[in-house]
C-alpha positions in Angstrom: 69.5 84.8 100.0 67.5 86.1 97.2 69.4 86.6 93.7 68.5 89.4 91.3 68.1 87.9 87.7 70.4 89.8 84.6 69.2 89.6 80.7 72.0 89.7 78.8 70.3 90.4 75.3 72.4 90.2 72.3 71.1 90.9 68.6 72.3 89.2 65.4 72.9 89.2 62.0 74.4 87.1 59.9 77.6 86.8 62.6 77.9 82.8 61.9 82.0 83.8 62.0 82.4 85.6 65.4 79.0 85.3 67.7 80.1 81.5 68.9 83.2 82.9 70.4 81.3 86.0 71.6 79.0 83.6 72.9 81.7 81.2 74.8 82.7 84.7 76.6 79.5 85.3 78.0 79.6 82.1 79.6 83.0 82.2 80.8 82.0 85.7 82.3 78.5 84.3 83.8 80.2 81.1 85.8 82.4 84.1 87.1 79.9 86.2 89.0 79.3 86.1 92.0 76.4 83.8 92.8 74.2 86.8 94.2 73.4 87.0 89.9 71.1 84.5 87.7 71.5 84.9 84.2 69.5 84.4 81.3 70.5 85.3 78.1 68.7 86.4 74.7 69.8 86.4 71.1 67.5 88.5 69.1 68.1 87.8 65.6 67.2 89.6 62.6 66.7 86.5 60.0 70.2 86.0 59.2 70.6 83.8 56.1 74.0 81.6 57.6 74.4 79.8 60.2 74.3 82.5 63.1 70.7 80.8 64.2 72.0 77.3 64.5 75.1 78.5 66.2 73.1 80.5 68.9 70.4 78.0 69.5 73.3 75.0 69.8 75.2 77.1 72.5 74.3 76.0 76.3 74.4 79.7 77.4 71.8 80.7 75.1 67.9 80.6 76.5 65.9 82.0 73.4 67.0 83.2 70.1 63.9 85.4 68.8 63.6 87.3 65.8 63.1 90.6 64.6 62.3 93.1 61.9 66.3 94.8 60.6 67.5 97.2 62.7 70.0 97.7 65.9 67.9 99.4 67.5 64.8 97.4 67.1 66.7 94.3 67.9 67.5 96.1 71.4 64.4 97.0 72.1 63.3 93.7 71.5 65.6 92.1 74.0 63.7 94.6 76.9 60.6 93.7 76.0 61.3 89.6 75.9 64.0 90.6 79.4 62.4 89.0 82.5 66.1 90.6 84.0 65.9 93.3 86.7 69.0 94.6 84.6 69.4 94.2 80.8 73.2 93.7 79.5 73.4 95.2 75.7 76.1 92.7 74.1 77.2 92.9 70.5 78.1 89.4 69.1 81.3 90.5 67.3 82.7 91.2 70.3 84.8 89.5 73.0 84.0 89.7 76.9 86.2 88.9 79.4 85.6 86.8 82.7 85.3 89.9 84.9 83.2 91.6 82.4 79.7 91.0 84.0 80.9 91.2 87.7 82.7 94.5 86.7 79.4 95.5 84.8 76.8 95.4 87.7 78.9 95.9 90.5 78.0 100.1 90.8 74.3 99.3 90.5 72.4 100.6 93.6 69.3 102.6 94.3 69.1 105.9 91.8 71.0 104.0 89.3 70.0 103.7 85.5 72.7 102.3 83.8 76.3 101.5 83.8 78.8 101.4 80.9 82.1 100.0 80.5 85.0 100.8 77.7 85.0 99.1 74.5 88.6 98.5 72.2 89.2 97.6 69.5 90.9 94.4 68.9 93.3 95.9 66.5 94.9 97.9 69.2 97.5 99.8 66.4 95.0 100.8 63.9 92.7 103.5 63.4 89.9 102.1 64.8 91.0 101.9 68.4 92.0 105.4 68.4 88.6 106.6 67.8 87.3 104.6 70.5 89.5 106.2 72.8 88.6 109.5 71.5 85.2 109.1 71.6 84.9 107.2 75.3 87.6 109.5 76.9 87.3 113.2 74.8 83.9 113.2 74.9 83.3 113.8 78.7 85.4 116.3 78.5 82.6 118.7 76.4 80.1 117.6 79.1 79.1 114.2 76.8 79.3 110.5 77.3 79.5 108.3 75.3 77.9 105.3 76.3 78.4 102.0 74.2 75.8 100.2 72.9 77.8 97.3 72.8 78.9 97.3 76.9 76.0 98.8 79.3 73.9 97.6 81.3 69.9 99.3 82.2 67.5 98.8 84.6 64.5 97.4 82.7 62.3 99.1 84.6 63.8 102.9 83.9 64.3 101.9 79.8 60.1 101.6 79.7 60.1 104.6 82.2 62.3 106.7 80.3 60.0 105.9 77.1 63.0 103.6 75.4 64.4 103.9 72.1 63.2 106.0 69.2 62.9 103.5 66.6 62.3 105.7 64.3 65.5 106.5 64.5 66.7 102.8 63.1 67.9 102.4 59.9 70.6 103.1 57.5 71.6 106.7 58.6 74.3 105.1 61.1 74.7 108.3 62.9 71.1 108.8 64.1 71.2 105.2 65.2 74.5 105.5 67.2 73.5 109.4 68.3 70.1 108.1 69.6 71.8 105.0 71.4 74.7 106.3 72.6 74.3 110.2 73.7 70.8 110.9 73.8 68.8 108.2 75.0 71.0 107.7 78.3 70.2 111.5 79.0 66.4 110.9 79.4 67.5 108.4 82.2 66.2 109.4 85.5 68.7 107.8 87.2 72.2 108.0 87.4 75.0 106.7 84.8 78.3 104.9 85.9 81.1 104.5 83.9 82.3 100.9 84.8 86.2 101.2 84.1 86.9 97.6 84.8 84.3 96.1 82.6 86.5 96.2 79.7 85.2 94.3 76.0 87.0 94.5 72.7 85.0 94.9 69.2 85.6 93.8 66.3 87.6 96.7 64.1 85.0 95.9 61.4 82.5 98.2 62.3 84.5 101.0 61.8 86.4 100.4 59.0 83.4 98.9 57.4 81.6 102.4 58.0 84.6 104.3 56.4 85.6 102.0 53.6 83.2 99.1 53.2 80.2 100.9 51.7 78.2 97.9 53.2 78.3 96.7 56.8 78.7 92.7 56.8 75.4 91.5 56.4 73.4 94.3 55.8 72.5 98.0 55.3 74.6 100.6 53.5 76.4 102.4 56.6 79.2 104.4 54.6 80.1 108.1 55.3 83.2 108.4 53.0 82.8 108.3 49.5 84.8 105.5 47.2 87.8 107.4 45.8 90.3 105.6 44.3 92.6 105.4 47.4 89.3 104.3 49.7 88.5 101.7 47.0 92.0 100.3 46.8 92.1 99.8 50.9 88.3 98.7 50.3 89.5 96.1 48.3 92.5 94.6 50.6 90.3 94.5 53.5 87.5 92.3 51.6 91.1 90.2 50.9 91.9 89.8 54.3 
């Protein structure tokens, strides 16, 4: 019986802290699918100056660690055009995947499907942070939008070329564009179907968010803030570096 090959494709930068566990869960979640799946997986790097490199290429899940000019979505579109997968898994590497993740992933896709999406949490399940994920994953379809994680999805390689792929041009530091072109516009040029995978659960790191809100400077790179530093901001600002 013939088995359909998966890229899982997961971009970098400067995540020497979190992307060996992320990393361990992808393997856990690969030796539990079903054996109908071959796996290869990717880490697209954008010249991270720790140890994320030595980390990834050390791991025995890893195939290739490649690198690439700054930029999310650059870094995804990189892992399409290096993907030898029928179906391309977007990972983030500060998050956590559990075994089921994969098997829960790909199970809906079938002829006239694009891509499928699962939820993401946050792993502070109390804070902030996971109450906009649930907002955003669950209100959203209510106003006729989905919003479709760049972090936990999966795409036919074939229909991202065929829908004309990411607008790069679109990278960059305006975090809004990048996450508006990922996550609600590009799925809708899609030919194919979307399924929302509710099983294929991953949790992110609360980071992202509260770096975009408080931080002024996402870990490792560009500056992603929306909310300028007043002195209550830069006092939480402050305890969060602490922590």
């Amino acid at each position: 019986m013939s088995s359909t090959l998966v890229t899982v494709a997961l971009p970098s930068l400067n995540e020497q802290q979190r992307i060996g566990d992320c990393l361990d869960s992808i393997a856990a979640s690969i030796d539990a699918a079903p054996p109908t799946y071959d796996f290869e997986v990717l880490v697209l790097d954008s010249y991270s100056d720790d140890d994320t490199v030595e980390i990834a290429q050390d791991h025995p899940v890893v195939d290739c660690v490649d690198f690439v000019e700054r930029g999310i979505l650059k870094a995804r579109h990189r892992g399409f055009e290096l993907a030898d997968g029928e179906v391309c898994v977007a990972v983030d590497a500060d998050s956590y995947y559990p075994p089921a993740f994969l098997t829960e992933l790909l199970a809906p896709f079938e002829p006239g499907v694009s891509l499928t999406y699962g939820p993401v949490e946050g792993e502070k399940q109390a804070n902030i942070d996971a109450s906009i994920r649930l907002a955003l994953q669950y209100g959203l379809p209510l106003v006729g939008l989905d919003w479709v994680s760049g972090s936990n999805r999966a795409i036919r390689t074939e229909d991202y070329f065929a829908a004309g792929g990411y607008r790069l041009a679109a990278d960059g530091n305006a975090l809004f564009r990048v996450m508006i072109e990922e996550q609600l516009l590009f799925p809708r040029r899609l030919d194919g179907r979307m399924v929302f995978a509710r099983e294929a659960v991953s949790a992110q790191s609360a980071r992202t968010l509260e770096q975009l809100f408080f931080l002024e400077e996402k870990e490792g790179g560009v500056n992603w803030n929306v909310i300028s530093p007043y002195e209550s901001v830069r006092r939480y600002r402050e305890r969060l570096r602490r922590d």
